[in-house]
N, C-alpha and C positions, 0 to 999 in steps of 0.2 A: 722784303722790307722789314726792316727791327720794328719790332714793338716798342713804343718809347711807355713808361711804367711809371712817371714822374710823381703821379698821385703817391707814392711812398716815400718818395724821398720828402718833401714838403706839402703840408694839410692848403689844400687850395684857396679857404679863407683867410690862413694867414700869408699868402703873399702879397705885401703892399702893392706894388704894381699890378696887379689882377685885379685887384679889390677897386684900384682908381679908373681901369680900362672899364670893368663892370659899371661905375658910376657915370662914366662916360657917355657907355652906349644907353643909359636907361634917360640921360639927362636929353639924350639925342632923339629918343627914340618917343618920346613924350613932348619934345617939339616937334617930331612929325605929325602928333597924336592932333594935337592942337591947330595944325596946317592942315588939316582932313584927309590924313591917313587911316585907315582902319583898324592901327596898331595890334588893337584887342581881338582881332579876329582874326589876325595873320596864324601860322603854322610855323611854332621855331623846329628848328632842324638845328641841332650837333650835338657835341661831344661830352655827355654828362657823367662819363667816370661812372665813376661808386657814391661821390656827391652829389650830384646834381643840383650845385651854388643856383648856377644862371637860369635853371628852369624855376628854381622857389622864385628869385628875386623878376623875372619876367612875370610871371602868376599875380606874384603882389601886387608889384607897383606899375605894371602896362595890363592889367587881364587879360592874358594870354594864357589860353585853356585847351591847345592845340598843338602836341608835341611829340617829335620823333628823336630819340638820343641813338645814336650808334657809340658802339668800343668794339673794336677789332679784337681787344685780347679775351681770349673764351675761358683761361682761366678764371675769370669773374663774373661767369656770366649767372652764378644763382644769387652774386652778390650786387651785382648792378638792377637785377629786381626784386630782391629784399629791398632793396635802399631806397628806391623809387620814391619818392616823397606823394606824387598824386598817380589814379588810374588814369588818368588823361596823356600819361606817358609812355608812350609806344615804345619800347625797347627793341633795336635790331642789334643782333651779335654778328658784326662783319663790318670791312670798311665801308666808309659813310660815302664813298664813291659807287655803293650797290644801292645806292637808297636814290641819289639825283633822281637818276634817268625816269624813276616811276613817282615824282613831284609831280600833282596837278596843276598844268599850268590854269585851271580855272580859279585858281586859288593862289593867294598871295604870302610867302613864306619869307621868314628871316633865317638863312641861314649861317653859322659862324662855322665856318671852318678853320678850327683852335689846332694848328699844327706846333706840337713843340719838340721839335728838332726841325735841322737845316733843310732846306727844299729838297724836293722831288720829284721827279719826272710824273707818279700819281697825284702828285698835290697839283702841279700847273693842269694834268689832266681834268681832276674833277670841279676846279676852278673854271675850264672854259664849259665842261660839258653842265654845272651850274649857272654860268653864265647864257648859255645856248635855250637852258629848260625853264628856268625862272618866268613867272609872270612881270610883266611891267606892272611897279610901284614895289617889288620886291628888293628886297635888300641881301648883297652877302657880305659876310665880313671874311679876311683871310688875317692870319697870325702865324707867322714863323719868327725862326729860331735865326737871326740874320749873322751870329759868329761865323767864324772861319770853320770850314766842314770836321774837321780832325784839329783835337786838343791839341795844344801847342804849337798848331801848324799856321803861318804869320807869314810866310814869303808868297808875292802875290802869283810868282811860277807856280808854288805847288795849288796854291789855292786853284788856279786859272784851271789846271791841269784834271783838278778831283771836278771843277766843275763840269769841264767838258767831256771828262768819261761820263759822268751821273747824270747829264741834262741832255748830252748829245746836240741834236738842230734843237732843241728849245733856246740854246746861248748863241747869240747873234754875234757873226764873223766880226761886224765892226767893232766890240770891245776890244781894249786896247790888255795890256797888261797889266799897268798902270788901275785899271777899272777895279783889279781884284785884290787889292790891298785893303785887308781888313777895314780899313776907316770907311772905305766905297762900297763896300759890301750889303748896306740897304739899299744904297740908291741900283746896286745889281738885283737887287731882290723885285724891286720895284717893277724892274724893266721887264723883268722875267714874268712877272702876275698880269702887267699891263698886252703883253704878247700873249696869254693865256685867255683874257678880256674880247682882246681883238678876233680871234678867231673864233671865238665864243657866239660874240657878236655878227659875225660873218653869215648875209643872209636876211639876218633882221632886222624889222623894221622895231629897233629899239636903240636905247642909248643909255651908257652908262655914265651916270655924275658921281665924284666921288665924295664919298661924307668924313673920311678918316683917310689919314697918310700921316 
């Protein structure tokens, strides 16, 4: 799996869209607060780089004081905890797919898993195995990259073709060809998370609603 390295190319504060999805989940996540969720005592889990944006702005405005970041890439691994902004910030060097399976389920976590490149055979994995571990009242959030997999690539043959080598049985026989024409390409992403959900689900006596789409 590539290491995607994005934090260099653009400072993560300054991307407009980041900055409104963060406003988003905190406006979201403070009318659960209000509905008698226990926001503030939840446990976030992701992806906090070298910045660590969503763990300041969680701390502040939800008091959440209970945090686990993973980064995969180990070249930053003295700088991911220099940068650390609080000690309540548990730093794991490795993917954030080694971290689910050992979530307490007695404990109620928000996890975001901020993927930025095109899906994955591991990203629909640790989606259902989050799905499967998670306490009810838990929240995940999932974020991909939904372009066409390869730069310039726009004909829904090739697309259809990179999907089903990369995804295998994850891409369900009924999509058509038609399905994978760049414009359809979220509502395939969709279907791919929601299949990830279900089997997640499989077993339990839980239910998923969803708060973002």
């Amino acid at each position: 799996m590539t290491i995607s390295k994005s934090y260099r190319k653009v400072r993560y504060d300054l991307r407009p869209a980041k900055q409104v999805e963060r406003m988003m989940l905190l406006d979201a996540f403070n009318c659960l607060a209000r509905s008698g969720f226990p926001i503030a005592d939840y446990r976030y889990v992701g992806m906090g780089s070298v910045h660590f944006y969503d763990y300041v702005l969680f701390h502040k405005y939800l008091g959440i004081s209970s945090f686990i970041s993973a980064e995969i890439d180990e070249s930053i691994k003295k700088r991911t905890l220099f940068n650390r902004p609080f000690s309540c910030i548990e730093v794991h060097h490795g993917p954030i797919g080694d971290i689910i399976p050992r979530l307490s389920r007695d404990e109620q976590h928000i996890v975001w898993l901020d993927y930025d490149s095109t899906v994955q055979q591991a990203y629909l994995a640790d989606v259902q195995q989050a799905v499967a571990q998670l306490s009810p009242g838990s929240v995940i959030l999932v974020t991909l990259d939904v372009e066409p997999p390869s730069r310039g690539l726009d004909d829904p043959s090739g697309i259809q073709e990179v999907y089903r080598e990369r995804l295998g049985e994850w891409v369900p026989e009924s999509l058509e060809l038609r399905d994978f024409s760049p414009i359809r390409l979220a509502r395939v992403n969709l279907m791919l998370l929601q299949r990830a959900i279900e089997r997640g689900l499989a077993g339990r006596k839980a239910k998923f609603s969803p708060l973002f789409n």
